[in-house]
N, C-alpha and C positions, 0 to 999 in steps of 0.2 A: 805756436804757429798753427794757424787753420790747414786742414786737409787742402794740397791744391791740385784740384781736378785737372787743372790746366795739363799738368804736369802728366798724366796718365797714362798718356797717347807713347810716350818715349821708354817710360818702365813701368813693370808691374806692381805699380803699389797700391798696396792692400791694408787694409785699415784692422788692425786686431783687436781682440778682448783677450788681456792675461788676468789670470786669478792666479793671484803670488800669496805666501806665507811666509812668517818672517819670526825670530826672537827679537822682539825691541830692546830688549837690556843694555846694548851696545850702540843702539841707534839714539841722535837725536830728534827722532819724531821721523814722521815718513815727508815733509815737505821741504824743499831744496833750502840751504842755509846758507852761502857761499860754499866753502870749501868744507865746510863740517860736516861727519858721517851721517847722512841719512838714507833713508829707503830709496827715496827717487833720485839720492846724485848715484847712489850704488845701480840703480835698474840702470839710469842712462846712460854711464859708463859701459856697462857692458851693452847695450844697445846702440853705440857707437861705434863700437868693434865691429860692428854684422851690420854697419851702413847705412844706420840710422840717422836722419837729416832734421828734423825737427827739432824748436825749440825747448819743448818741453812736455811733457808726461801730463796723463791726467789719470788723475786718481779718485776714488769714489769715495775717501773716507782721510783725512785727515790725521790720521794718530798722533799722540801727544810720545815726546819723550819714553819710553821705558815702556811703552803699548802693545800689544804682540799683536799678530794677525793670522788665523786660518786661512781668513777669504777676500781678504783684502782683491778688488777687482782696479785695473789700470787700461785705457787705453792709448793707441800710437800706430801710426802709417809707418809700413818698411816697403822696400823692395826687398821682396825672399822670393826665391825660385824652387824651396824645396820640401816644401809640407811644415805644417803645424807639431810636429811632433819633433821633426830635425831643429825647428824651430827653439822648441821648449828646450830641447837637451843644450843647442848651440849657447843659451843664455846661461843655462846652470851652469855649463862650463864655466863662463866670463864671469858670474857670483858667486861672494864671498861664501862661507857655512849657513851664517844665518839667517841666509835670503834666499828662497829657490822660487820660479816657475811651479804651478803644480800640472797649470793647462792651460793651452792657445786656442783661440777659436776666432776664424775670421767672422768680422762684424759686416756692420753695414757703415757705408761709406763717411756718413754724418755721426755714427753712433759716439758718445762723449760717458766714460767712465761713471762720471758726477751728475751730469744731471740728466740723464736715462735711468739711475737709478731710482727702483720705487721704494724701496728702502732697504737701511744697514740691519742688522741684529750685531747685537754685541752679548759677549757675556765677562760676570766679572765671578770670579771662586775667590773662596773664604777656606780655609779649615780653622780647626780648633783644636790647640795644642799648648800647652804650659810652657811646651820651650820650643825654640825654633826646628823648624827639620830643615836643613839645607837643599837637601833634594827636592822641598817643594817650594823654597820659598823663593824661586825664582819665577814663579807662575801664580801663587796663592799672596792672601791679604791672610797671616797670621792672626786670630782675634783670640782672647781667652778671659772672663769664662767663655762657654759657648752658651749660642744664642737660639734663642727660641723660634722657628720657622714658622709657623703661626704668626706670629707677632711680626713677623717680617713682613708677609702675605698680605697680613691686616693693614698692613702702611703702605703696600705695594702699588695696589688698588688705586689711589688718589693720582697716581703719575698719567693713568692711562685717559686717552683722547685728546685734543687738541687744548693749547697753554701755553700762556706765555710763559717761557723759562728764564728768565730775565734772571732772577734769583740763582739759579744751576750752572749758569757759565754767558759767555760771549758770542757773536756772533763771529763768522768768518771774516766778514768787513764792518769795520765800522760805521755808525746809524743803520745796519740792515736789520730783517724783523728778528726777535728772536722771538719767534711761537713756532712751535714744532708738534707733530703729532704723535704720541706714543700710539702704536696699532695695540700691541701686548707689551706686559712684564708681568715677575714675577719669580718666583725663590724655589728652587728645585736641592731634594738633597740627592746627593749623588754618591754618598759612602756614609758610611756612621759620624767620622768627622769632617765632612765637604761638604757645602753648599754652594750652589752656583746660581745667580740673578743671567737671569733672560730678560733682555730689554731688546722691541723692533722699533724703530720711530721713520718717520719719510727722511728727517737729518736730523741733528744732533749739533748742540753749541762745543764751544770747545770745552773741555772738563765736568761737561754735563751728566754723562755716566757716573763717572767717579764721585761728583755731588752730592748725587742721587742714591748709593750705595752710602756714603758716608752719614747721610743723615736718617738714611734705617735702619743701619747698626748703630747709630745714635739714640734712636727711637727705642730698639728694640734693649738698649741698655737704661733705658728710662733717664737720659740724660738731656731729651729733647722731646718736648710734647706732640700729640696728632695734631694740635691745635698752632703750633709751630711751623708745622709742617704744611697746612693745609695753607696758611697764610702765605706763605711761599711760592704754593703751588699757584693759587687764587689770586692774589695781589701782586707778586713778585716781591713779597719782603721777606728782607732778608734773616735765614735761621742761622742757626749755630754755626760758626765757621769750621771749616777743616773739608778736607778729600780726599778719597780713599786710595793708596798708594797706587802708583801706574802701573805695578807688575803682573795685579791681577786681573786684569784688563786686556783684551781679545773681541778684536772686530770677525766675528763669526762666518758674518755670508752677508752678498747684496744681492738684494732683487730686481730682477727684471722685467719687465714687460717680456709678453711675447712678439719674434720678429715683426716686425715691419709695424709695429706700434707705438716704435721711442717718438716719433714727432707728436703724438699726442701727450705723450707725459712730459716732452719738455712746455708745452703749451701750458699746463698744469703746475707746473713746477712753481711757476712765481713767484706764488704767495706764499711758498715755503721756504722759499731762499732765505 
């Protein structure tokens, strides 16, 4: 349901930006399914409770199944009378553990989750372990041996700038473009045995991450060539199959414009869609 201004004049409704965080483990993906557990039938439920009228939620990022979120960003029109903070707390009440609010900030009237955003980052962690550790392996992609970050870096390189990922995943509707633009990526180690890929792109196919990671660590186990890869990247033919488990997977943070500049970037937006 679009924002209706009509409406305005009789109650105070205000148009938000939530930045929510979530363990996907128990979710099936953040977008509504019927009656099956996901992110947005969980947000709108409890946004129901506090007088919520609209059809439906809009979200900036799509997660798959088993996906986690830092910075997952959503917006939605309420009537509230009582600050952004009574706000935040009133929703964590109405949500389950794995889903909180972290911050509400009123938007601008038109402002749209998805497509004001200039782009998602995401990150995916790896560690390297002979046998599993359960305390991480709800968050990490277990690999072993371990892998050479160099050699990650070295294949990382090719993802970045504008491409069709036709090869990497799907598009959100079907016949839409799939060319996307990676801004950054890249392989960071973050303990002796963690490494973490940093990928920013404007959007993302669906299982495009996960792809992406899986044929580095493909790479970097010399199970799949540069020259495999780059074809991929270049033509959209298809490399080695497989992708990288959803657990280690985490939509980071979305970017935005600064206020009163989203009607430019949805102007923009098109050819990314």
């Amino acid at each position: 349901m679009k924002f209706d201004s009509s409406a305005e004049e009789s109650v105070l409704v205000e148009r938000y930006k939530f930045t929510i965080s979530y363990n996907g483990t128990a979710f099936s993906g953040f977008q509504r399914q019927g009656e099956t557990r996901t992110v947005q039938l969980e947000l709108e439920r409890a946004l129901r409770k506090l007088g919520w009228k609209e059809e439906s939620i809009t979200g900036a990022g799509r997660t798959d199944s088993g996906v986690h979120a830092a910075g997952q960003v959503i917006s939605a029109a309420l009537d509230w009378h009582h600050g952004e903070e009574q706000l935040r707390n009133a929703l964590n009440a109405a949500l389950p553990a794995d889903l909180a609010v972290l911050k509400v900030e009123k938007a601008d009237r038109d402002f749209n989750a998805r497509y004001d955003a200039l782009s998602r980052t995401y990150h995916y962690q790896i560690y390297f372990s002979p046998v599993r550790l359960p305390l991480r392996d709800e968050f990490y992609w277990r690999i072993w041996p371990a892998l050479d970050i160099e050699k990650l870096n070295r294949i990382s390189r090719h993802f970045t700038g504008i491409h069709d990922f036709r090869a990497f995943g799907s598009p959100p509707r079907k016949d839409h473009s799939t060319v996307r633009e990676v801004i950054r990526n890249g392989w960071e180690q973050r303990s002796e045995d963690t490494f973490c890929f940093v990928i920013e792109a404007n959007a993302f196919l669906y299982h495009m991450v996960r792809r992406i990671v899986f044929l580095q660590t493909a790479y970097a186990r010399e199970s799949v060539s540069e020259e495999e890869i780059l074809r991929a990247v270049r033509y959209g033919i298809d490399a080695k199959p497989g992708l990288a488990p959803a657990r280690g997977l985490q939509l980071w943070q979305v970017r935005y414009p600064d206020p009163g500049k989203e009607r430019e970037t949805r102007r923009i937006y098109k050819w990314r869609e």
